[in-house]
Structure formats: structure tokens, C-alpha cells
PDB file of N, CA, C and O in Angstrom, chain B, residues numbered from 101:
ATOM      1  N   UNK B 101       0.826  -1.181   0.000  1.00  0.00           N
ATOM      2  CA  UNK B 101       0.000   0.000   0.000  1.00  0.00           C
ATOM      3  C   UNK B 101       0.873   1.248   0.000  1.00  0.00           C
ATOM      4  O   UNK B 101       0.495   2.350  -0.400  1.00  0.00           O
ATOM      5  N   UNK B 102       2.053   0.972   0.478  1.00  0.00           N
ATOM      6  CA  UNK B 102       3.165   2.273   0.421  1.00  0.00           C
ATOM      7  C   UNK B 102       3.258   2.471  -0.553  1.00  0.00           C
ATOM      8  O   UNK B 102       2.755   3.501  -1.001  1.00  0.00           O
ATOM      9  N   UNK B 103       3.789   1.791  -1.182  1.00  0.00           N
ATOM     10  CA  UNK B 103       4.210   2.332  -2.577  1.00  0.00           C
ATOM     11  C   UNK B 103       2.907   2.776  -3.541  1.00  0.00           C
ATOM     12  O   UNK B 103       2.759   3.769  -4.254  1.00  0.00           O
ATOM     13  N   UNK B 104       2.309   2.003  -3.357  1.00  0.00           N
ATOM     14  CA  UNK B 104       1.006   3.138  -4.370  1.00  0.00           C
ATOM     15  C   UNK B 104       0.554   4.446  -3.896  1.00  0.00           C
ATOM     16  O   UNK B 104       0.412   5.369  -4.698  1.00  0.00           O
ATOM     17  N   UNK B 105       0.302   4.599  -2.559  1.00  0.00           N
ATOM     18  CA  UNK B 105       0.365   5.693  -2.147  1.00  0.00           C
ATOM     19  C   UNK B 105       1.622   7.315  -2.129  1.00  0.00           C
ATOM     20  O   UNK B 105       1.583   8.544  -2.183  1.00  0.00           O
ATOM     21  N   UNK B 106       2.305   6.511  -2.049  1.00  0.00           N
ATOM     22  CA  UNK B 106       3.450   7.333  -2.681  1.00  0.00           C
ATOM     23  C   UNK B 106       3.392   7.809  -3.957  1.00  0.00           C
ATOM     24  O   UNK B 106       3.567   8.975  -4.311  1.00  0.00           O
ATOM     25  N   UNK B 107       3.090   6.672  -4.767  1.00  0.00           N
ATOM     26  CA  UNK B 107       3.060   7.088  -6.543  1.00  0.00           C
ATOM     27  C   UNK B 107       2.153   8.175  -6.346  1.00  0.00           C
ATOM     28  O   UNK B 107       2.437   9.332  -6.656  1.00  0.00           O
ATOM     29  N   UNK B 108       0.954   7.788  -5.782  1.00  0.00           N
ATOM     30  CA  UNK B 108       0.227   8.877  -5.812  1.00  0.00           C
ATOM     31  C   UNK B 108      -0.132  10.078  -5.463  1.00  0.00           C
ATOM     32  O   UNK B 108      -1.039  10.836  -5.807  1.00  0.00           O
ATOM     33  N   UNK B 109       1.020  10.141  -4.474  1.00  0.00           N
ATOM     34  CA  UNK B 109       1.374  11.468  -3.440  1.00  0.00           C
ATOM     35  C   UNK B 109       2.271  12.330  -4.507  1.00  0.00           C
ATOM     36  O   UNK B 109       2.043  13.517  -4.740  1.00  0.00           O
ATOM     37  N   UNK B 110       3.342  11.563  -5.138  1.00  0.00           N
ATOM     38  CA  UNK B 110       4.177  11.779  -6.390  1.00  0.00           C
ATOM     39  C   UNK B 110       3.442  13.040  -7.547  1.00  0.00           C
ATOM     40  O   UNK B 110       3.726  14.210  -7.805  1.00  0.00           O
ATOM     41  N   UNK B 111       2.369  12.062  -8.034  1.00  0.00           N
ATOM     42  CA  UNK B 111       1.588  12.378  -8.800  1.00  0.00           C
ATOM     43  C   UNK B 111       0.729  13.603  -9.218  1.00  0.00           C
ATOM     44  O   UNK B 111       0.365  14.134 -10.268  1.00  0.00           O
ATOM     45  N   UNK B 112       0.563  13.821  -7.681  1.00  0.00           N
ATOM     46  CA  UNK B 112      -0.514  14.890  -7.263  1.00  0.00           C
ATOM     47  C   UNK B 112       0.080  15.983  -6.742  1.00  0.00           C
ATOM     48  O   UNK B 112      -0.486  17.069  -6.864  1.00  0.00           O
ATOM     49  N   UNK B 113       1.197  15.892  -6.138  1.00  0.00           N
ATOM     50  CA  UNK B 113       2.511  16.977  -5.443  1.00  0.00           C
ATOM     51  C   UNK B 113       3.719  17.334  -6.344  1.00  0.00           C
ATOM     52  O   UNK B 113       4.120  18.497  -6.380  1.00  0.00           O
ATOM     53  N   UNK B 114       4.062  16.760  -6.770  1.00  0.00           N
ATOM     54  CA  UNK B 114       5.652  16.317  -7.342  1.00  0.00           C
ATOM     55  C   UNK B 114       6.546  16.195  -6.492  1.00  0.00           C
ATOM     56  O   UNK B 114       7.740  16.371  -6.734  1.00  0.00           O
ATOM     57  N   UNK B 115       6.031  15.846  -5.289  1.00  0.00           N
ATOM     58  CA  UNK B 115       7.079  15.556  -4.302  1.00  0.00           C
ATOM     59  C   UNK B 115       7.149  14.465  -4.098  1.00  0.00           C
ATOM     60  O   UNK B 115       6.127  13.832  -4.361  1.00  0.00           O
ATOM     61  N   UNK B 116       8.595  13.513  -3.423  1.00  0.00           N
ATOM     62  CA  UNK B 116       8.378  12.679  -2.650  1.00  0.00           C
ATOM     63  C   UNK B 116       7.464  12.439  -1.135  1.00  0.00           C
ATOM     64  O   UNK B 116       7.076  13.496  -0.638  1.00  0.00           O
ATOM     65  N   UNK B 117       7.179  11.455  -0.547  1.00  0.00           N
ATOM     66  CA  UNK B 117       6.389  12.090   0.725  1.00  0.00           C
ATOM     67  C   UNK B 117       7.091  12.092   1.663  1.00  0.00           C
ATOM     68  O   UNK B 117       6.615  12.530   2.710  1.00  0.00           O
ATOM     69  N   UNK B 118       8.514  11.595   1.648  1.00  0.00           N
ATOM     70  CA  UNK B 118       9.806  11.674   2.649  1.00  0.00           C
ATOM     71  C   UNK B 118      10.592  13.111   2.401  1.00  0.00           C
ATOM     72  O   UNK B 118      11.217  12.953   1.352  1.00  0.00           O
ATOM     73  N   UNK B 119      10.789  14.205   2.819  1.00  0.00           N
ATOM     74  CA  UNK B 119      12.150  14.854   2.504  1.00  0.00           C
ATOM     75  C   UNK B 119      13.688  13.978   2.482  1.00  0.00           C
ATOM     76  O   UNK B 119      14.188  13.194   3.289  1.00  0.00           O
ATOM     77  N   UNK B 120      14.108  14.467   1.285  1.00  0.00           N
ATOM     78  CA  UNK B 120      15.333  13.835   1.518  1.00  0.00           C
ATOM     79  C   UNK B 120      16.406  14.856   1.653  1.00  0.00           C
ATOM     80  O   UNK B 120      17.440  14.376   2.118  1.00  0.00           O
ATOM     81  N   UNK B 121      16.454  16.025   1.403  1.00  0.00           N
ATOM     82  CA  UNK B 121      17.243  17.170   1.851  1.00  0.00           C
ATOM     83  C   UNK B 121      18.068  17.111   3.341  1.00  0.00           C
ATOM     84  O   UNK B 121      17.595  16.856   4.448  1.00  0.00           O
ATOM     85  N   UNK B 122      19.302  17.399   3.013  1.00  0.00           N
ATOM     86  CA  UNK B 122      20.769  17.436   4.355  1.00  0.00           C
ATOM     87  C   UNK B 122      20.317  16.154   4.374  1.00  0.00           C
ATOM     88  O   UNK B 122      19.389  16.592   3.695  1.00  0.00           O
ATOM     89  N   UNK B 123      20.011  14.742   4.514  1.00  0.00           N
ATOM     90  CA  UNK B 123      20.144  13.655   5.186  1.00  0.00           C
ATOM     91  C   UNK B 123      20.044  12.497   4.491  1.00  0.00           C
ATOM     92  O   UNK B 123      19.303  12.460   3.508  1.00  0.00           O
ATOM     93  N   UNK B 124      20.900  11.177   4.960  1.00  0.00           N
ATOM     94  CA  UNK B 124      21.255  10.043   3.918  1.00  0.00           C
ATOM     95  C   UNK B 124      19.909   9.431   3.300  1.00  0.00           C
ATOM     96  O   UNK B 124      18.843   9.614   3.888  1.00  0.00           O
ATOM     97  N   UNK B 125      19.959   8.849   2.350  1.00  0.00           N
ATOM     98  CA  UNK B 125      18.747   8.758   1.945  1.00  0.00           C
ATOM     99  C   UNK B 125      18.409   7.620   3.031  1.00  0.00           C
ATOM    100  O   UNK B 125      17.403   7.834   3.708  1.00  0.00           O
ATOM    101  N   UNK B 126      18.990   6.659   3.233  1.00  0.00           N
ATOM    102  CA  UNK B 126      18.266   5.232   3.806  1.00  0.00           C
ATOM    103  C   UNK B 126      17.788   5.747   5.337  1.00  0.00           C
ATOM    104  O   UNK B 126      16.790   5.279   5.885  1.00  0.00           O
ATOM    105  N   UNK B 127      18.808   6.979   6.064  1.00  0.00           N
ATOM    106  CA  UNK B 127      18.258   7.565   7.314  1.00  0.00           C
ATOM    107  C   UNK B 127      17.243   7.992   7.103  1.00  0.00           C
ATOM    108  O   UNK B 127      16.436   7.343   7.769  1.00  0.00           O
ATOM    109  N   UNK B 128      16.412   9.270   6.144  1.00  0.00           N
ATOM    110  CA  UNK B 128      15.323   9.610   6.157  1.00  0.00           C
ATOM    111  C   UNK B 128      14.308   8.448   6.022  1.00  0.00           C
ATOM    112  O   UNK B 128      13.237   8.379   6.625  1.00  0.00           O
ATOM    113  N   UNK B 129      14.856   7.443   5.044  1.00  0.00           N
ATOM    114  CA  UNK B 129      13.211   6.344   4.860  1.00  0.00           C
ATOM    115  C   UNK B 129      13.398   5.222   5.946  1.00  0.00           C
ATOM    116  O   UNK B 129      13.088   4.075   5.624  1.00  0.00           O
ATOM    117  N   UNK B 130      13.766   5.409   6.905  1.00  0.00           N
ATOM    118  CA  UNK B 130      14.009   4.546   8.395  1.00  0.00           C
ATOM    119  C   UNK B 130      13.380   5.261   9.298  1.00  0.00           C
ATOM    120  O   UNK B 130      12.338   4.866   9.820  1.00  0.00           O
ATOM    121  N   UNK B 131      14.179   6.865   9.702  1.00  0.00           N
ATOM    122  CA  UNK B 131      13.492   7.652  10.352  1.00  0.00           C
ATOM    123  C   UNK B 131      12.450   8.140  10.595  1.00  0.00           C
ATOM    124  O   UNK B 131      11.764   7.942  11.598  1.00  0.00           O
ATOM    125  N   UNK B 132      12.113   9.177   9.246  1.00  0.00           N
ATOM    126  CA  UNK B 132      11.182  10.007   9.023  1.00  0.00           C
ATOM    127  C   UNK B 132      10.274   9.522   8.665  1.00  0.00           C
ATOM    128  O   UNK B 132      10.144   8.631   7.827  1.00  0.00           O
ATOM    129  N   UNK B 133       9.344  10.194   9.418  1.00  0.00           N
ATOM    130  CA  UNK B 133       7.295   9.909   8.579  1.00  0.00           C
ATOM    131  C   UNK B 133       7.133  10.689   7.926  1.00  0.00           C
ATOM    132  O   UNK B 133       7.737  11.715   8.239  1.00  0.00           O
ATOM    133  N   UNK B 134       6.299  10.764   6.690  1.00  0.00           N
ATOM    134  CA  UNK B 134       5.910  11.562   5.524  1.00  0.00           C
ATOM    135  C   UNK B 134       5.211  12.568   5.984  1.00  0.00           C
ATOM    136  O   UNK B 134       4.519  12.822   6.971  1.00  0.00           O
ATOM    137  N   UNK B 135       5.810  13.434   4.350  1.00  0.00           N
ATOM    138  CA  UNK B 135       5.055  15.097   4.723  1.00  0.00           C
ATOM    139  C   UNK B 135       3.814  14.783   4.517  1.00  0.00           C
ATOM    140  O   UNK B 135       3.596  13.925   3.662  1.00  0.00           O
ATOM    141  N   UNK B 136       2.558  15.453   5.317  1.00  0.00           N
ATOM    142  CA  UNK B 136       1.526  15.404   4.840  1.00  0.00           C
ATOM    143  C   UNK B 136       1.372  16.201   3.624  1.00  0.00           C
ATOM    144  O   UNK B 136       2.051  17.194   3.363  1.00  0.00           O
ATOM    145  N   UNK B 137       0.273  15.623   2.759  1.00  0.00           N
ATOM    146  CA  UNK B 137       0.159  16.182   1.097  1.00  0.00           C
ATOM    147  C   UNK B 137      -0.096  17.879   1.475  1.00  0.00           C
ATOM    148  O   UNK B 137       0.627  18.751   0.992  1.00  0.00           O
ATOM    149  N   UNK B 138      -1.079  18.136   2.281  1.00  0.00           N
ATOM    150  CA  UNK B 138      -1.809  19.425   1.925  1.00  0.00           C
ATOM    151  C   UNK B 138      -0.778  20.429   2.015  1.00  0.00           C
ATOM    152  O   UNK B 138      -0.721  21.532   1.472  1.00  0.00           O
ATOM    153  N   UNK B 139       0.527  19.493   3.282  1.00  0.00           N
ATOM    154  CA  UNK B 139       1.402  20.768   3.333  1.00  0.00           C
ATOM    155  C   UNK B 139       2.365  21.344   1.791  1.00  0.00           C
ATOM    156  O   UNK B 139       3.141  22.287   1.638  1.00  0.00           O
ATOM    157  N   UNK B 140       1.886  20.324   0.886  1.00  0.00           N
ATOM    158  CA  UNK B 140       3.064  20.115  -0.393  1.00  0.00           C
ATOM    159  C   UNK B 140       2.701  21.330  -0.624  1.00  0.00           C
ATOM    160  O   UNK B 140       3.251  22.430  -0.585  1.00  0.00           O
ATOM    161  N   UNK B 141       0.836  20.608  -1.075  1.00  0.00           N
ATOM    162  CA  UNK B 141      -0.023  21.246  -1.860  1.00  0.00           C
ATOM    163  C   UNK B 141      -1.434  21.713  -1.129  1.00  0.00           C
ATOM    164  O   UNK B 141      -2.164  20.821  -0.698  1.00  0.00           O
ATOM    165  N   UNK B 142      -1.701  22.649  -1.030  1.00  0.00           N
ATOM    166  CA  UNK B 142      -2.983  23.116  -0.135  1.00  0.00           C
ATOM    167  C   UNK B 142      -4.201  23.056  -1.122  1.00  0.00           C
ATOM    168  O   UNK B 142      -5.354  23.388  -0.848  1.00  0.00           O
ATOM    169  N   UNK B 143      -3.841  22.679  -2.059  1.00  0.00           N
ATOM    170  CA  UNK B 143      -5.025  22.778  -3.250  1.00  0.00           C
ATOM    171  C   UNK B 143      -5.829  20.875  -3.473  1.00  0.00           C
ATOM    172  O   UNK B 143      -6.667  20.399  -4.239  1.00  0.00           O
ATOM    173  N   UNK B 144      -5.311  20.536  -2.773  1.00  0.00           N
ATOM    174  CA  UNK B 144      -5.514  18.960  -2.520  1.00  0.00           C
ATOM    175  C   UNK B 144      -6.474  18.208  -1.892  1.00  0.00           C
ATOM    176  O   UNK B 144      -6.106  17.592  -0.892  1.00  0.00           O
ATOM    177  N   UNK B 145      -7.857  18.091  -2.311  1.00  0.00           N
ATOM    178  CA  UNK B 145      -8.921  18.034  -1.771  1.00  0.00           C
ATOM    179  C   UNK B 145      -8.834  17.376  -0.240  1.00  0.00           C
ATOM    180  O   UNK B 145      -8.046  16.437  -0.136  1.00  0.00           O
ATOM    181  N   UNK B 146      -9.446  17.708   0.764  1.00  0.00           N
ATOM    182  CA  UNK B 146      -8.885  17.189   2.384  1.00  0.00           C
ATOM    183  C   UNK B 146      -8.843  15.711   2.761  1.00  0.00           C
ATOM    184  O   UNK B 146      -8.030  14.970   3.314  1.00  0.00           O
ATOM    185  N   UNK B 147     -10.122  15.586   2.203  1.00  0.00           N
ATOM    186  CA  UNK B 147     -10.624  13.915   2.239  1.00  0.00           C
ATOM    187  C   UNK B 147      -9.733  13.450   1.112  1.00  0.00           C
ATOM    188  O   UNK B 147     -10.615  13.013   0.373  1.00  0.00           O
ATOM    189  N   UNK B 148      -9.036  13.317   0.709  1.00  0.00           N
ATOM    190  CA  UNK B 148      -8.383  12.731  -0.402  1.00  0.00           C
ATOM    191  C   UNK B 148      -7.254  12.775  -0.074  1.00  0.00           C
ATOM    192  O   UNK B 148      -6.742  11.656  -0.041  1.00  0.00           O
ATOM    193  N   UNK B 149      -6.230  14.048   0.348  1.00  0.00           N
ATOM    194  CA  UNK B 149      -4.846  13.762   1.582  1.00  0.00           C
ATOM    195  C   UNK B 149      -5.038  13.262   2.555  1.00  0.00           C
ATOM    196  O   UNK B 149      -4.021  12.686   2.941  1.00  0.00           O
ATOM    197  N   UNK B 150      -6.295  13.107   3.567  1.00  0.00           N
ATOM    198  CA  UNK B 150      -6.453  12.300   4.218  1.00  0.00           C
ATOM    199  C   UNK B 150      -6.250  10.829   3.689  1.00  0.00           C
ATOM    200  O   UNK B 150      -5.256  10.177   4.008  1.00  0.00           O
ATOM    201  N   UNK B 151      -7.016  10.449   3.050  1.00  0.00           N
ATOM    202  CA  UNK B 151      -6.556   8.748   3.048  1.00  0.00           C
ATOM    203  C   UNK B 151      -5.056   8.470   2.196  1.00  0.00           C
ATOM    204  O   UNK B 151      -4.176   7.624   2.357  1.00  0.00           O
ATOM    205  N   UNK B 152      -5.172   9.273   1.507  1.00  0.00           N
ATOM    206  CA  UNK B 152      -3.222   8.593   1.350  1.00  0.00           C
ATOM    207  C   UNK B 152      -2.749   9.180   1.984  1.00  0.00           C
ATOM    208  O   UNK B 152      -1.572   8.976   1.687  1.00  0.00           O
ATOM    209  N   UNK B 153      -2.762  10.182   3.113  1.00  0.00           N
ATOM    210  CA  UNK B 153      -1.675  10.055   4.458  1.00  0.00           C
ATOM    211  C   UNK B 153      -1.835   9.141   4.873  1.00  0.00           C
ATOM    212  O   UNK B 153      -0.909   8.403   5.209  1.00  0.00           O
ATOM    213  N   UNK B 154      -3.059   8.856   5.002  1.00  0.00           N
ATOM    214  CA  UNK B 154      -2.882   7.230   5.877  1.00  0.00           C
ATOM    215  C   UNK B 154      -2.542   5.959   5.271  1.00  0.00           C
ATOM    216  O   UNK B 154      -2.499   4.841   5.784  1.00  0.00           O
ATOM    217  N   UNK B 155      -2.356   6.262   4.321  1.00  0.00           N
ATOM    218  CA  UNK B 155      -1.810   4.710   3.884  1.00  0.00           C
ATOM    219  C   UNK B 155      -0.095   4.917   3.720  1.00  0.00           C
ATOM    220  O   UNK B 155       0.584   3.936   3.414  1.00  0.00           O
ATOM    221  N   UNK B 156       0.597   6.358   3.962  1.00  0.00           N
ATOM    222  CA  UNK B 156       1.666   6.004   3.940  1.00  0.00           C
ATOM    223  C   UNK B 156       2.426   6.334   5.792  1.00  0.00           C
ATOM    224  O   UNK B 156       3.463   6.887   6.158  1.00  0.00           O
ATOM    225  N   UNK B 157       1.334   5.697   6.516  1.00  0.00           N
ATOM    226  CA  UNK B 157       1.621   5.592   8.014  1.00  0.00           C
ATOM    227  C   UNK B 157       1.636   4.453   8.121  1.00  0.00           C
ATOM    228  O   UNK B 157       0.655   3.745   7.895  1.00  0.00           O
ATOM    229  N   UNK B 158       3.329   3.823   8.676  1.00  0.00           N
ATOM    230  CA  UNK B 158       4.226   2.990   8.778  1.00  0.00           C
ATOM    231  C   UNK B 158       4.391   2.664  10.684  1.00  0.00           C
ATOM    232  O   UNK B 158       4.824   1.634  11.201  1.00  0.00           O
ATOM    233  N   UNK B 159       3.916   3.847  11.352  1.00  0.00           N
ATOM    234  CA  UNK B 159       4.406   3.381  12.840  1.00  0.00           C
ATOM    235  C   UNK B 159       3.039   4.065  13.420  1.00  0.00           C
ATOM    236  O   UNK B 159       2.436   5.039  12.969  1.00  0.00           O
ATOM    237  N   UNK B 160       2.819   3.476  14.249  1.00  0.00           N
ATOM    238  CA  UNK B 160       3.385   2.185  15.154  1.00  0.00           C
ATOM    239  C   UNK B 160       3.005   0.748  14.305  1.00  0.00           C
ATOM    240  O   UNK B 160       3.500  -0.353  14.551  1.00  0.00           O
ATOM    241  N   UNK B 161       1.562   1.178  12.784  1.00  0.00           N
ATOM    242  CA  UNK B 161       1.324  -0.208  12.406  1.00  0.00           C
ATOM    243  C   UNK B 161       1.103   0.620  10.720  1.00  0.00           C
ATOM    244  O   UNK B 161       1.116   1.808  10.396  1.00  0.00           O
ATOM    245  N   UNK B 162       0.958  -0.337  10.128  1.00  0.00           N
ATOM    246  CA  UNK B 162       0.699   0.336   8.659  1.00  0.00           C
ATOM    247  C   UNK B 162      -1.142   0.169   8.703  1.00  0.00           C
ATOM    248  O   UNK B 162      -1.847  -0.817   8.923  1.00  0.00           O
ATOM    249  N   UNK B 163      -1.403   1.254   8.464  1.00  0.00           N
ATOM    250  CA  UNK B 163      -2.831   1.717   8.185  1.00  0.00           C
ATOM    251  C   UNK B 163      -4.119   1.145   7.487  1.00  0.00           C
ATOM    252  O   UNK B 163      -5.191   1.040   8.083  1.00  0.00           O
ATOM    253  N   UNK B 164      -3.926   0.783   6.171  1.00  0.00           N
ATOM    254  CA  UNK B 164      -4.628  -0.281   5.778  1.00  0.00           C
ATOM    255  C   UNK B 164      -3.617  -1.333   5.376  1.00  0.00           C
ATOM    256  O   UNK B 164      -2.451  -1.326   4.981  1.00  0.00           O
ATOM    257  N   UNK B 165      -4.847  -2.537   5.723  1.00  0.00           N
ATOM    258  CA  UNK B 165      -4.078  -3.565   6.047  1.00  0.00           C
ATOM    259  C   UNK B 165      -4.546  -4.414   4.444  1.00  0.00           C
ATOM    260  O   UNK B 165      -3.930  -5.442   4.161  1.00  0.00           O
ATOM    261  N   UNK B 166      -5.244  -4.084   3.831  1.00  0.00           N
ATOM    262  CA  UNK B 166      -5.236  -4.784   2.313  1.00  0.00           C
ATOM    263  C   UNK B 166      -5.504  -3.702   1.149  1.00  0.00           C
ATOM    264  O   UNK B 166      -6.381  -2.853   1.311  1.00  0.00           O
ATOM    265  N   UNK B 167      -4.863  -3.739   0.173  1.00  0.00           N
ATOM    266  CA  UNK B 167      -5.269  -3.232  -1.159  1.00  0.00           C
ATOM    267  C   UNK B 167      -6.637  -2.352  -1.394  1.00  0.00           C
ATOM    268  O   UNK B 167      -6.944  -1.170  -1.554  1.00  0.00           O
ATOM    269  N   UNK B 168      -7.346  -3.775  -1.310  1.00  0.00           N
ATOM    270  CA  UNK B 168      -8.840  -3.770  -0.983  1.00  0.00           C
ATOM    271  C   UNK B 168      -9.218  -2.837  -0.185  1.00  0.00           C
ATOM    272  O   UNK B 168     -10.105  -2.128  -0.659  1.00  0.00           O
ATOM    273  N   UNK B 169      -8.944  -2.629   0.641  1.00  0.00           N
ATOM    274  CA  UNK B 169      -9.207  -1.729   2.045  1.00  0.00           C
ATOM    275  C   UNK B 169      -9.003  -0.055   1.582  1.00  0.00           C
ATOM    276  O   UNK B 169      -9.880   0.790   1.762  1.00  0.00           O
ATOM    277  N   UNK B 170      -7.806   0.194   1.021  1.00  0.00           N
ATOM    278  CA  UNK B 170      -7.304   1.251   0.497  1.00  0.00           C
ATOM    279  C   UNK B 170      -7.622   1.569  -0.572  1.00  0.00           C
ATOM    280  O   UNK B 170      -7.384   2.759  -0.781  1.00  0.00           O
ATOM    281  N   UNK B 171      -8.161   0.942  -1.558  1.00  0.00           N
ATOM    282  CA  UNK B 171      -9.275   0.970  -3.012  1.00  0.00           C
ATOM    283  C   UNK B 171     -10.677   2.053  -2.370  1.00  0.00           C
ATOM    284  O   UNK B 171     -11.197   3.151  -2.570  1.00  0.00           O
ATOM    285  N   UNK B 172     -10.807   0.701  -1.395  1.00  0.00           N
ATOM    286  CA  UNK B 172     -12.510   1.393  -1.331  1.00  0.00           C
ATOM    287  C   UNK B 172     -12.250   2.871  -0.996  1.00  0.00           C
ATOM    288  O   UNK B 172     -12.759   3.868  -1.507  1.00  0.00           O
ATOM    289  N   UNK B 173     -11.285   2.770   0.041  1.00  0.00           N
ATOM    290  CA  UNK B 173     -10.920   4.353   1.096  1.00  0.00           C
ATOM    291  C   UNK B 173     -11.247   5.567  -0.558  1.00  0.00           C
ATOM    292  O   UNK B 173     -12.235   6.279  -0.737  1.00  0.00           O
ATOM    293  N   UNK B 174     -10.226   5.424  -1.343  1.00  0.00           N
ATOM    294  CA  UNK B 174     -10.042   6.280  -2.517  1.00  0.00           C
ATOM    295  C   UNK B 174     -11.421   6.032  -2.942  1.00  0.00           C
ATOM    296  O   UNK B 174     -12.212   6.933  -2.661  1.00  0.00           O
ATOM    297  N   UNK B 175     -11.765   5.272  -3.398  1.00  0.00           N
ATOM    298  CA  UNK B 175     -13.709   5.118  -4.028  1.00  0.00           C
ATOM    299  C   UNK B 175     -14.555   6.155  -3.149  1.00  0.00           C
ATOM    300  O   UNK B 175     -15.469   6.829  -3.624  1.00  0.00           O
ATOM    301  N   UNK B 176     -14.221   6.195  -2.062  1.00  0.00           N
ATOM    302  CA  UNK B 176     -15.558   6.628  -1.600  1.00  0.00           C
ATOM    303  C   UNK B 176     -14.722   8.557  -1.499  1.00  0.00           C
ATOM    304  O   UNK B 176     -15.602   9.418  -1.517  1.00  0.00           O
ATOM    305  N   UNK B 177     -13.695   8.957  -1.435  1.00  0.00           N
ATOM    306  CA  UNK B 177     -13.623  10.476  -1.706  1.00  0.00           C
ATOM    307  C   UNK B 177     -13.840  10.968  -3.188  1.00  0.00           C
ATOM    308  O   UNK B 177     -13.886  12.120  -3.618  1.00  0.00           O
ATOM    309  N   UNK B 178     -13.955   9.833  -3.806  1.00  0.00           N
ATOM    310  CA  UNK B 178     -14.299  10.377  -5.494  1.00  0.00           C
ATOM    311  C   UNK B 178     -15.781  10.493  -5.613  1.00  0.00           C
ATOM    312  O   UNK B 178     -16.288  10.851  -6.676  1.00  0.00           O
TER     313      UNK B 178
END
């Protein structure tokens, strides 16, 4: 689910959702939790950065737990 969510954070921002600026890359994607979208982009409908923030939340558990789960999430803000 990370990685699609990312593509799609990608997509919609042109950002990554990690900063990688001053720091090694493998430290930031160990360390750091992702920027939230709206901060990329404020033009980013709310309900819609909402669920792919949450699918690229990694701690304490990853957020949705199937595909499926994260399909519908996106279905139902469209």
C-alpha cells in the first residue's frame, strides 16, 4: 500500500512524501514519517490527503491492512 500511495502522493505533489534534503537517503526512509500532502499542496482536496496520508503511516502499524481496504478508502472520496 506504500508504494502506491506514494506514486500517488508523487503524482498529485511532485514531491516525494519523505524529505530527503541534508540527510542520507536510507536515514530519512528509516526515520522520518511523511510530509503530509496538503502541506506540499494546499489545493488537494482534504478527504483525499487524508486517506493517502494514511496509507503512507508505517508506525506504530501500517494503516490499511489490504489493497482492498485502500481501493474502497479512494472510491468513496471520489
Amino acid at each position: 500500500m506504500w508504494a502506491a500511495a506514494g506514486c500517488l502522493y508523487y503524482m498529485l505533489t511532485g514531491f516525494y512524501p519523505r524529505n530527503f534534503t541534508d540527510k542520507d537517503l536510507w536515514k530519512a526512509v528509516l526515520e522520518d514519517d511523511s510530509v503530509f500532502m496538503r502541506q506540499r499542496d494546499p489545493s488537494i482536496p482534504q478527504r483525499l490527503a487524508e486517506v493517502i496520508d494514511s496509507a503512507l503511516v508505517e508506525k506504530p502499524e501500517i494503516y490499511f491492512k489490504s489493497a482492498t481496504q485502500f481501493k474502497q478508502a479512494l472510491l468513496d472520496v471520489l
